[in-house]
C-alpha positions in Angstrom: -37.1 14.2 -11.3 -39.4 11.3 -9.4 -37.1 8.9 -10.6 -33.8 10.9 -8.8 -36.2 11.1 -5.6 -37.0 7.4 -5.9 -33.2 6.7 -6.4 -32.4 9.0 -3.3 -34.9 7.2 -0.9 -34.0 3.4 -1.3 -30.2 4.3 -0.2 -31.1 6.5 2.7 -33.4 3.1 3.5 -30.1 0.7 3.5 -28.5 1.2 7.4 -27.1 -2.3 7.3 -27.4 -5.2 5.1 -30.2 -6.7 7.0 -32.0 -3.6 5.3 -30.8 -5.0 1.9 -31.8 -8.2 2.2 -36.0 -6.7 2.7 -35.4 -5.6 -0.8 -36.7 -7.2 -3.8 -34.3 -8.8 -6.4 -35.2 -6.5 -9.3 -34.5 -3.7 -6.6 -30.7 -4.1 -7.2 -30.1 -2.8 -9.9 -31.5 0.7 -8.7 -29.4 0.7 -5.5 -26.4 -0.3 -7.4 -26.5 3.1 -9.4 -27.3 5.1 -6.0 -24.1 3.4 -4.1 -22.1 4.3 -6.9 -23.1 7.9 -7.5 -23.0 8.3 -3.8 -19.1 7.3 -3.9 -18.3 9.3 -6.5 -20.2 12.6 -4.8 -18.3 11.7 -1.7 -14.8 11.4 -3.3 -15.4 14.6 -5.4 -14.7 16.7 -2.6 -13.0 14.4 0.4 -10.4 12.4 -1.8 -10.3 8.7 -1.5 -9.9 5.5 -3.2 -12.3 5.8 -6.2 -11.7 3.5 -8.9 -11.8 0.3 -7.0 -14.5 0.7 -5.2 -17.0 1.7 -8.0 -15.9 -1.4 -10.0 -17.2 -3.9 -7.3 -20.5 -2.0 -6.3 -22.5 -5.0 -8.0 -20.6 -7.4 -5.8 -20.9 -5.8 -3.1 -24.5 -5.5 -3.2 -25.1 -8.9 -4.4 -22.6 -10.5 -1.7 -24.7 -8.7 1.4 -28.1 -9.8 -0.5 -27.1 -13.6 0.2 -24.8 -13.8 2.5 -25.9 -13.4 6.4 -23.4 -11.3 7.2 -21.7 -10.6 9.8 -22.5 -13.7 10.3 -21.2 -14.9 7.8 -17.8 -13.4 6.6 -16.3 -11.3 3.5 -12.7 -10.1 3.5 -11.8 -7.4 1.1 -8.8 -7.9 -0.6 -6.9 -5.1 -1.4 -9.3 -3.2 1.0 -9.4 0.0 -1.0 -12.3 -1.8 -3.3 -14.7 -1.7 0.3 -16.1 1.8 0.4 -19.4 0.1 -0.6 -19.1 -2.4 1.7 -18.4 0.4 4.7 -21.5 2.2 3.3 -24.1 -0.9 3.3 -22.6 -1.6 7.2 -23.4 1.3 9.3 -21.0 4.2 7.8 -23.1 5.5 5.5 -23.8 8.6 7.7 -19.9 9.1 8.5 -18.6 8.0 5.3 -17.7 12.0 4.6 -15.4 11.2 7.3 -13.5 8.3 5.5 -9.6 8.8 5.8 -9.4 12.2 8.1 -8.3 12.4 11.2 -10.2 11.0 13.9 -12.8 9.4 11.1 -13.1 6.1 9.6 -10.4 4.5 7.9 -10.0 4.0 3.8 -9.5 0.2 4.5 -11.3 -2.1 6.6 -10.9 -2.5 10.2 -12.3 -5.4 12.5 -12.1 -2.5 15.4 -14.0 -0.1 13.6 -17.2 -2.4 12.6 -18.0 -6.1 13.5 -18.6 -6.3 9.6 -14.8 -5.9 9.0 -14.1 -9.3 9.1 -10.0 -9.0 8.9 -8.0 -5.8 8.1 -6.9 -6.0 5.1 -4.8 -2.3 4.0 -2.1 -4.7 2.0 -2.9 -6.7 -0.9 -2.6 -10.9 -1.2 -3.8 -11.9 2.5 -7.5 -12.6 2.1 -7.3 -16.6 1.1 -5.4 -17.1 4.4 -7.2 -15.1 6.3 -10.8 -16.7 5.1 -8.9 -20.4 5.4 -8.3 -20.0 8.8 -11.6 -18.7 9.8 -13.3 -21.5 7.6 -11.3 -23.8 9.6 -12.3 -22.3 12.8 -15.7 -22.4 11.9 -15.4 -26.7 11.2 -13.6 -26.8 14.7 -16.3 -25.2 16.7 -19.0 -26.7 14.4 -20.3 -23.3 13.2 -22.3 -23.1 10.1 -21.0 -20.0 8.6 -19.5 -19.5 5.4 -16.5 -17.3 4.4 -15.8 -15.2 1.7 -12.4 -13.7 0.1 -12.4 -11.1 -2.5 -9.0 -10.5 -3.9 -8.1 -8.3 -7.4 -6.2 -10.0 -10.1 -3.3 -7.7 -8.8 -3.2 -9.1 -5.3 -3.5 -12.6 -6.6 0.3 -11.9 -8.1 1.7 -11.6 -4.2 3.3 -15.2 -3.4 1.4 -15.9 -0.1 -2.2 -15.8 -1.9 -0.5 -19.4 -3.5 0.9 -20.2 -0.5 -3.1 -20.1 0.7 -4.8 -21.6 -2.3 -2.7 -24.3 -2.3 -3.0 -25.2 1.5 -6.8 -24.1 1.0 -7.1 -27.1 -1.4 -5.5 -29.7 0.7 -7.9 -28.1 4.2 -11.0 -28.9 1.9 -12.8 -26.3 3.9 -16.1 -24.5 2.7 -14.7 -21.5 1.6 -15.5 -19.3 -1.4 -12.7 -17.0 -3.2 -13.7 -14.8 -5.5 -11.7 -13.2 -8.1 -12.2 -9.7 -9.1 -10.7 -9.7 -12.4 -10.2 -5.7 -13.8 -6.5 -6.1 -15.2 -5.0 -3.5 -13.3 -3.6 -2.7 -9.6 -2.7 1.1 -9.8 -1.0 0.1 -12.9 -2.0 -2.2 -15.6 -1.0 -5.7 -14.3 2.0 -7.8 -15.9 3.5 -11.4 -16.0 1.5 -15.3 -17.0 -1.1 -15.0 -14.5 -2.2 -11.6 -16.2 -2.1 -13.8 -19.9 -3.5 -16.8 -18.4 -6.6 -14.9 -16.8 -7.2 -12.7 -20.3 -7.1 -16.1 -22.4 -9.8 -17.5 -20.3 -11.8 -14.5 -20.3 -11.7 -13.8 -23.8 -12.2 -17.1 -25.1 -15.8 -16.6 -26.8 -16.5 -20.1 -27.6 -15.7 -21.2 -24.4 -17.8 -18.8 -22.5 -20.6 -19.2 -24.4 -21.1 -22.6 -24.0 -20.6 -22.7 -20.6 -23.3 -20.3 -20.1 -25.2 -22.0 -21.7 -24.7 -25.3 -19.9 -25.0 -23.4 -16.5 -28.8 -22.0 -17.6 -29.6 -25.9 -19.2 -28.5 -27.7 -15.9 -29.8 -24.9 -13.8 -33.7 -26.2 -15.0 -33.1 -30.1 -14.8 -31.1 -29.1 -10.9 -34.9 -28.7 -9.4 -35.6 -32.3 -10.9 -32.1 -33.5 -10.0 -30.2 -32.4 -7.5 -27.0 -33.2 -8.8 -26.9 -32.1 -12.5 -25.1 -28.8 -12.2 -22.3 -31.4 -10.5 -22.2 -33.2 -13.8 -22.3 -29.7 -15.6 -19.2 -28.7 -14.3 -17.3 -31.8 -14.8 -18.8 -31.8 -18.8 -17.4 -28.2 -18.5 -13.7 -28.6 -17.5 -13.7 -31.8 -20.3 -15.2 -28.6 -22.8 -12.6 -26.3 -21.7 -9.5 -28.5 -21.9 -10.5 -28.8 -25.4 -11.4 -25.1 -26.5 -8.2 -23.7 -24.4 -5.5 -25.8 -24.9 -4.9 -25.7 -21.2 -5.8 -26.9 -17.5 -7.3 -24.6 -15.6 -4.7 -23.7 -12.9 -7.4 -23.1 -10.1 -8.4 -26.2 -10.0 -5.2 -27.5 -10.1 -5.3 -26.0 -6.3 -8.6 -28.5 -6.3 -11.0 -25.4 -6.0 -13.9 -25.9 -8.0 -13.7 -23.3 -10.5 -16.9 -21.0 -11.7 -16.9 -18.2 -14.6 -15.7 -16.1 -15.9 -18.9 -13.8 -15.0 -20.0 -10.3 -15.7 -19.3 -8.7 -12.5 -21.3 -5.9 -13.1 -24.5 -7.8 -13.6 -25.7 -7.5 -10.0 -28.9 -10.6 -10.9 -26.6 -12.7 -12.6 -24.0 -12.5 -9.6 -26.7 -12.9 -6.4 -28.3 -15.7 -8.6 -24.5 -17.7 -8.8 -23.9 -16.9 -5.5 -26.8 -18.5 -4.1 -25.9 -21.8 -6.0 -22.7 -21.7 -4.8 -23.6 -21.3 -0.6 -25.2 -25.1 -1.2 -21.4 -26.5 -2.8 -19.2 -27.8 0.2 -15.4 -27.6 -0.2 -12.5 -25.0 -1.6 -14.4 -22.8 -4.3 -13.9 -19.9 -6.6 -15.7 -17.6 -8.7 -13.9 -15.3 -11.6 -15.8 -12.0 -12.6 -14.9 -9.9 -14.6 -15.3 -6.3 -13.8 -14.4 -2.8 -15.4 -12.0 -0.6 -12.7 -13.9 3.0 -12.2 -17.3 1.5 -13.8 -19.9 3.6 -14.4 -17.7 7.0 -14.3 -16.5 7.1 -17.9 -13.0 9.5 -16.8 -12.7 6.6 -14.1 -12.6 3.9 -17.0 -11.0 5.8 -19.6 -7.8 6.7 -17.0 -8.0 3.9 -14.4 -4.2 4.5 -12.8 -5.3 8.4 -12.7 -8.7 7.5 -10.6 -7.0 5.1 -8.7 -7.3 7.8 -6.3 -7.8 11.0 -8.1 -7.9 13.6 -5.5 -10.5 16.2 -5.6 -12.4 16.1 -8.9 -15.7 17.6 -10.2 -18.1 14.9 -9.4 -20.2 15.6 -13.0 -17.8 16.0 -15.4 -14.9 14.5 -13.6 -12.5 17.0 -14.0 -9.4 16.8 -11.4 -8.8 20.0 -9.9 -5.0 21.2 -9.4 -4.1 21.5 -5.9 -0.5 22.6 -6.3 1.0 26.1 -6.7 3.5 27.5 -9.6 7.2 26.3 -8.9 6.4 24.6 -5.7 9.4 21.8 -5.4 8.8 18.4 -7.2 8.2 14.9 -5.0 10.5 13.2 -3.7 9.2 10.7 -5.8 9.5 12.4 -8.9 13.4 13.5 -8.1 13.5 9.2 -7.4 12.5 8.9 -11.1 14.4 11.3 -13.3 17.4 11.2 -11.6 17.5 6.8 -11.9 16.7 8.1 -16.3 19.7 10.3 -15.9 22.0 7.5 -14.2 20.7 5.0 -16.5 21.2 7.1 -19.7 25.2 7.2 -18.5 25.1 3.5 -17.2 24.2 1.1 -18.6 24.4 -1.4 -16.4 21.7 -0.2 -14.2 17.9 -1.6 -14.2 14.6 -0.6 -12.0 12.6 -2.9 -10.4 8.9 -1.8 -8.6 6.4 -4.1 -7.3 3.5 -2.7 -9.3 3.8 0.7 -8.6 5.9 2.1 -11.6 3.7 5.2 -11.6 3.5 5.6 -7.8 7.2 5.7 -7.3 8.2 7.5 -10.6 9.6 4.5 -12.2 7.3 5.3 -14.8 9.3 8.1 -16.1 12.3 5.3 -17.2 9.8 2.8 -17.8 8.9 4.9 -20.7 12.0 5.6 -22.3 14.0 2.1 -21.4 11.0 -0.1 -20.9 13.3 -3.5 -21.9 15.6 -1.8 -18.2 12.2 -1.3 -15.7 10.4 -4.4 -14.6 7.3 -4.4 -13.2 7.2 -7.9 -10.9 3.4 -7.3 -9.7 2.5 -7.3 -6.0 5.5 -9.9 -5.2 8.0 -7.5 -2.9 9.6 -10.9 -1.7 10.1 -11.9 -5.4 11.4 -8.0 -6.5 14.1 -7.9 -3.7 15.3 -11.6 -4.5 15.2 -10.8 -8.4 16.9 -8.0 -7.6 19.7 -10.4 -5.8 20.2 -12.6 -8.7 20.6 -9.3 -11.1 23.3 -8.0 -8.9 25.2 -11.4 -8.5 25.8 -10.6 -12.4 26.9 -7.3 -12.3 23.9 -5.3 -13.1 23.0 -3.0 -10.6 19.4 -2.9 -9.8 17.5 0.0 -8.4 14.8 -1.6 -6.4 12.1 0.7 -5.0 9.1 -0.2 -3.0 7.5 1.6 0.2 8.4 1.8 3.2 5.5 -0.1 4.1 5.5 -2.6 1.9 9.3 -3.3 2.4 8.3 -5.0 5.3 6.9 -7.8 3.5 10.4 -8.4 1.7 12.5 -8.2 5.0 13.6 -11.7 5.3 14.7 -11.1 1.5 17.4 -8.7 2.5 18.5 -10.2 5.0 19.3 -13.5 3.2 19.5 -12.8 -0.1 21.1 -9.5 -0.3 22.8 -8.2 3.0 24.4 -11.5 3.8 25.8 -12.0 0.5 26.4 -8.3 0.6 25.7 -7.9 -2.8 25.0 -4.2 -4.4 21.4 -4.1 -4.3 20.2 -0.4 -4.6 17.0 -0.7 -1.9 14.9 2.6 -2.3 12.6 2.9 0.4 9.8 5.2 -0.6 7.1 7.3 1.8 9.7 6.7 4.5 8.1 8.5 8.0 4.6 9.5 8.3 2.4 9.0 5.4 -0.8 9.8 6.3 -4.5 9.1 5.0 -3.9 5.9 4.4 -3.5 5.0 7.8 -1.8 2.3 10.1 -1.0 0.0 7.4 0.6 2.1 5.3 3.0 4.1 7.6 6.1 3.6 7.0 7.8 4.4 10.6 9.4 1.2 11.0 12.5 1.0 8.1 15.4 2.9 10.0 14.7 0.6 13.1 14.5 -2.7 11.1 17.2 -1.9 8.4 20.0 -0.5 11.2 20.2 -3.9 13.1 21.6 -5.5 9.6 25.2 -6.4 8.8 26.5 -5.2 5.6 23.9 -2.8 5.2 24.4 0.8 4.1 21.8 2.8 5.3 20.8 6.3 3.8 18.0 8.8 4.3 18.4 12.2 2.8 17.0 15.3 4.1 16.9 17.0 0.5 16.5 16.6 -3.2 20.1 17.5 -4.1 21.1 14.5 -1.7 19.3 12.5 -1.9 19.9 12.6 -6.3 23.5 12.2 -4.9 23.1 9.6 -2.9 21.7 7.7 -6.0 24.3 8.6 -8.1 26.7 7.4 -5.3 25.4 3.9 -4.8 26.3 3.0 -8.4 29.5 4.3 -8.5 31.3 1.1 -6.5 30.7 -2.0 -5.2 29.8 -1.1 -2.1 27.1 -3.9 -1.1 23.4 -3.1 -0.3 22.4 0.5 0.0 18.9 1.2 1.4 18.3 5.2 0.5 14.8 6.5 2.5 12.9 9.2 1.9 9.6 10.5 2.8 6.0 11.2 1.1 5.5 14.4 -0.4 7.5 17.6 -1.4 10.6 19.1 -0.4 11.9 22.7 0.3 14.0 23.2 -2.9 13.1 23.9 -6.2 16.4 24.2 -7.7 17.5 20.6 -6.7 18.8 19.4 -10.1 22.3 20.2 -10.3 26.0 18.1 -11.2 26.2 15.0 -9.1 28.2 14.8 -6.8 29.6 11.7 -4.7 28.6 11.9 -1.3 30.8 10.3 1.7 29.5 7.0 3.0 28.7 7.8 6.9 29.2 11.8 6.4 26.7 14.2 8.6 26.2 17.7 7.3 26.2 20.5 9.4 23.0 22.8 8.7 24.2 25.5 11.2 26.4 26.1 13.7 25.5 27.0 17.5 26.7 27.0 21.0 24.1 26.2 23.3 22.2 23.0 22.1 23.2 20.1 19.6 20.0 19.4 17.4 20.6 15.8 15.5 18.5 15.2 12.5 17.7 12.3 10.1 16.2 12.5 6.5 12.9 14.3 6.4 12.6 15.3 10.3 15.6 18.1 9.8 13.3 20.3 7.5 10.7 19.7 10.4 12.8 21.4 12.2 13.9 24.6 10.0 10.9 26.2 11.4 11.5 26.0 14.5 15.2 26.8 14.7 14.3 30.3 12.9 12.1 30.5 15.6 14.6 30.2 18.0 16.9 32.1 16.5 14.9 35.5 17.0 14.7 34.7 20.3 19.0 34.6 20.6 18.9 30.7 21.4 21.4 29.0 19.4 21.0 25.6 18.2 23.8 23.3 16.0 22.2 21.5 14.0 23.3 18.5 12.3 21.4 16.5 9.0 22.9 13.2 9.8 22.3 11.3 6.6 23.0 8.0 7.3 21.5 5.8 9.9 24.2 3.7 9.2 27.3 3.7 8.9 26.6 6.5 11.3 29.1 9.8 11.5 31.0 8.9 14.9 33.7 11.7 14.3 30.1 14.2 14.3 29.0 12.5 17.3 31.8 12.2 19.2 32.2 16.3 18.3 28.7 16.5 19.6 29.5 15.2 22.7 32.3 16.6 23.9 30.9 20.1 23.2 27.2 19.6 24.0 25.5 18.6 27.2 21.9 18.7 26.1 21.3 16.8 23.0 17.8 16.4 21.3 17.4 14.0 18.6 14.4 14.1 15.7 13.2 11.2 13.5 10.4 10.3 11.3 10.0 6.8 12.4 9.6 4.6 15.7 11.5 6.4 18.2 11.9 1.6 20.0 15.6 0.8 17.7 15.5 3.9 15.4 17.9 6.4 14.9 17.6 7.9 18.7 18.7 4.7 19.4 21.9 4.6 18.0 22.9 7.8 19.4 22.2 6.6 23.0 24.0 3.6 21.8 26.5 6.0 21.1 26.6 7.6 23.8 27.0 5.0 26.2 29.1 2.9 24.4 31.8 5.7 24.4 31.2 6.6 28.0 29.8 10.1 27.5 27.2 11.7 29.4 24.7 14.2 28.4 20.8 15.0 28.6 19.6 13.6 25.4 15.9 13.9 24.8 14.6 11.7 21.9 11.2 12.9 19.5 9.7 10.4 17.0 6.5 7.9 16.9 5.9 6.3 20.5 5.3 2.7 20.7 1.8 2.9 18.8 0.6 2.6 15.5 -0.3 5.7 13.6 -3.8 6.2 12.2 -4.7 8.4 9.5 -4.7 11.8 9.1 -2.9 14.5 7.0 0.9 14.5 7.7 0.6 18.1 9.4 -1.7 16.4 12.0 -0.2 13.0 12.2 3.2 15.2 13.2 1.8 17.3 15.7 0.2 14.2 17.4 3.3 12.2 17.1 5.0 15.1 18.9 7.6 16.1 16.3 6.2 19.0 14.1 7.8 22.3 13.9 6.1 23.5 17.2 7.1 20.6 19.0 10.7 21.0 18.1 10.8 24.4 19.0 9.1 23.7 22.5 11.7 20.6 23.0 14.4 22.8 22.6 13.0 25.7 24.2 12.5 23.9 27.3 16.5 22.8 26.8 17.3 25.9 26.5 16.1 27.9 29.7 17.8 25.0 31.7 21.3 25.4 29.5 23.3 26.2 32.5 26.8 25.1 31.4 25.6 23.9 28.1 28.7 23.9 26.6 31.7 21.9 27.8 34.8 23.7 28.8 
């Protein structure tokens, strides 16, 4: 019991690392097992990134014990591993607040805290990042250093070798550090995942080197130098042991490790050799994802971010009712098995996040016809190219957000070749918790502008099933299908296919005085309201438009010659989205009407729950009713002729 009271205190003493830093070394350990139980009592009950975050807590501690920061600087790297960071910087009193509305964000922010030293809510950026800010620092002749911490995952996206390699030509002080768990949200794949496990598992190997590091490290107070000679004896050793050069320092970084990551003494100690060693440098530790929280470890992808679990026995707790409709996600997944059982022609692609997009449901049962790329959406969308070009037809999905990263891709490697690349744009719209990075608002705007380009987003599971079966029955080119985060209205969504018509709206309901136009998930945000409406004798035709592009011009030219008040809905940025084109439209074809546009304004989105990121965007159910409402008391001659 005085132990747990003694454990309690030194947190509640640790406001901001210059707190840390008063603390004795043999201190650490203690406040390493406080930060991490105080994570996982926090995530029991306000869900958030769990996993990630407990497996750095020794790093975390041991980087704001040496470093001066935020003077000096640490970028996170994917920024989901940084609760403890956020916690040692000034949040600890508002962590309970981490990813709701209004609170702090799940990923770092260099508005929210000057210790945020970069955003970082995508994965791979951190080495370019810290490169630029270690040149910086040389230009203005500031003595700072500069830290990266980037996962073995995020080390698989190209531009992290884009920044090593220009990292090793800058020779600039900066220090990478590799946080080495084998796993993203899935286990990771491909030769950098074999290369790191064959140096990290080569006994011999290690074992001398630690022992050469602890020999030198004595004979380094009589001469300076030694632990220079060290590592050059070291990389002689290792060529021999491991039958291979060691690739980091083929990027000239001085290479260190592998370390136990979780040994908080071991790590400060190496640390605080390493502040002294000028140039391009990088440490490899090896850490276990959820450590400490033995469910965490066991099931890693599960407590990724587990939702609301009993913080002693780690138990998940089902949030979810009997025969509620299935994900979006989910109808993704088993309706690409069903194609692919009849076809066999077809493949999957995902950037590492087979179970996050469903994949993992094929993956299972065809794994030699799923394939995982790692963090490398550039790479997935061009692999995806070259599979097409030979007739397979590959099933590429990656989110919405992250689709971004890949756009140049599509442009010149599949839509100007206009090859049949299925694109399959998941958490389309408003995501929510995750926050600005991770909305994925921008798709119907950025896709709609390219030639060749088929452009889909279906407002239910029985279309948007169709629409996958569709895209493989002809050669039709690229066909991006959207859809958003979360759950639908229809349980009974798995029925025949059916082949739907490229460009074809469908009309929801009929009406007289107001023409309601819809795309993908913002037409069952407004089933609501139009029931709403309907009571109150105020009839709206409404239209699920399905594709963005080609859009349905026989519907819209219907629209306009019966309608003179027109409101328009989309999930996504209202500046060249799907509003857009019917104003286009509109114009274009010399028509005239009151059109009135709801979607996301010319801001970024924060975090929140869906419900509330809605209602702020002004699109929810209430919002479409009052938008049509206030149509509707001025629909004097409403309806042409």
């Amino acid at each position: 019991m005085m132990d747990t009271k003694k454990e309690q205190k030194l947190l509640e003493l640790i406001n901001y690392p210059a707190d840390l830093r008063k603390l004795n070394k043999d201190q650490l350990t203690q406040l390493c097992d406080e930060l991490r139980q105080f994570i996982i009592d926090q995530c029991a009950s306000n869900p958030g990134h769990l996993g990630a975050s407990l497996g750095v807590i020794e790093l975390t501690v041991a980087l704001h014990y040496v470093y001066n920061t935020p003077e000096d600087s640490i970028i996170w790297d994917v920024g989901h591993q940084a609760y403890g960071h956020k916690i040692l910087t000034g949040r600890r009193s508002v962590f309970h607040t981490n990813r709701k509305y209004n609170g702090i964000s799940g990923f770092p922010r260099m508005s929210e805290s000057e210790f945020d030293s970069f955003g970082t809510g995508h994965s791979s950026t951190s080495i370019s990042a810290a490169l630029g800010m270690a040149v910086a620092n040389r230009l203005q002749g500031k003595k700072r250093n500069v830290v990266a911490v980037i996962g073995d995952g995020s080390m698989t996206g190209g531009i992290a070798f884009e920044g090593l390699n220009n990292a090793g030509s800058e020779n600039s002080d900066l220090l990478v550090i590799l946080n080495d768990n084998n796993i993203a949200i899935d286990p990771n794949t491909g030769a950098l995942k074999e290369y790191l496990t064959d140096i990290t598992t080569s006994r011999t190997y290690n074992k001398l080197k630690h022992d050469l590091w602890q020999l030198f490290g004595k004979i380094n107070k009589i001469a300076p130098h030694a632990r220079d000679y060290a590592q050059k004896l070291e990389n002689g050793i290792k060529s021999i042991l491991m039958h291979q050069s060691n690739l980091f320092e083929a990027f000239k970084f001085r290479y260190f490790g592998p370390i136990d990551g979780h040994d908080v003494l071991r790590v400060a100690e190496l640390l605080e050799d390493m502040k002294n060693i000028k140039g391009p440098k990088l440490l490899h530790v090896i850490t276990v994802k959820g450590k400490g929280f033995p469910l965490a470890e066991m099931n890693q992808t599960v407590y990724h971010a587990p939702g609301i679990f009993d913080r002693k026995t780690g138990e998940l707790f089902k949030t979810g009712v009997e025969n509620e409709p299935p994900l979006y996600q989910d109808v993704f997944g088993i309706t690409l098995l069903e194609l692919a059982k009849t076809n066999n022609r077809i493949v999957g692609i995902t950037p590492a996040m087979p179970s996050g997009c469903s994949m993992k449901i094929m993956m299972d049962e065809m794994p030699d016809r799923v394939f995982d790329v790692g963090i490398a959406e550039q790479h997935a969308v061009t692999f995806s190219a070259g599979l097409a070009a030979q007739g397979i037809i590959p099933y590429c999905n990656i989110y919405s957000s992250f689709l971004q990263r890949a756009y140049d891709q599509v442009i010149h490697d599949v839509a100007i070749q206009k090859l049949p690349v299925v694109i399959c744009i998941d958490r389309g719209g408003i995501v929510g918790s995750d926050g600005a990075t991770h909305q994925g608002i921008f798709d119907l705007a950025y896709l709609r502008c390219i030639p060749n380009m088929i452009v889909g987003a279906p407002m239910t599971e029985e279309d948007l099933r169709n629409m996958l079966y569709t895209a493989q029955l002809k050669n039709i080119g690229p066909f991006a299908i959207r859809y958003p985060r979360g759950r639908g209205r229809n349980s009974d969504w798995q029925k025949p296919f059916r082949e739907i018509e490229i460009g074809r709206a469908r009309m929801v309901r009929s009406g007289k005085d107001i023409a309601l136009l819809t795309i993908g998930n913002a037409g069952n945000l407004a089933l609501d309201a139009l029931e709403k409406l309907e009571a109150e004798n105020i009839e709206v035709e409404h239209w699920d438009m399905r594709f963005v592009k080609p859009v349905d011009e026989a519907c819209l030219h219907a629209v306009f010659k019966n309608f003179k008040k027109v409101l328009v809905v989309e999930d996504g940025v209202l500046a060249g989205g799907f509003g857009s084109a019917v104003i286009e439209f509109m114009t274009d074809n010399g028509y005239q009407a009151s059109l009135k546009r709801l979607g996301v304004n010319d801001s970024f989105v924060e975090h929140g729950t869906q419900k509330e990121l809605y209602q702020e965007c002004g699109y929810d159910a209430e919002s479409i009713y009052k938008a049509l409402k206030v149509m509707a008391d001025k629909r004097v001659l409403s309806k042409v002729g």
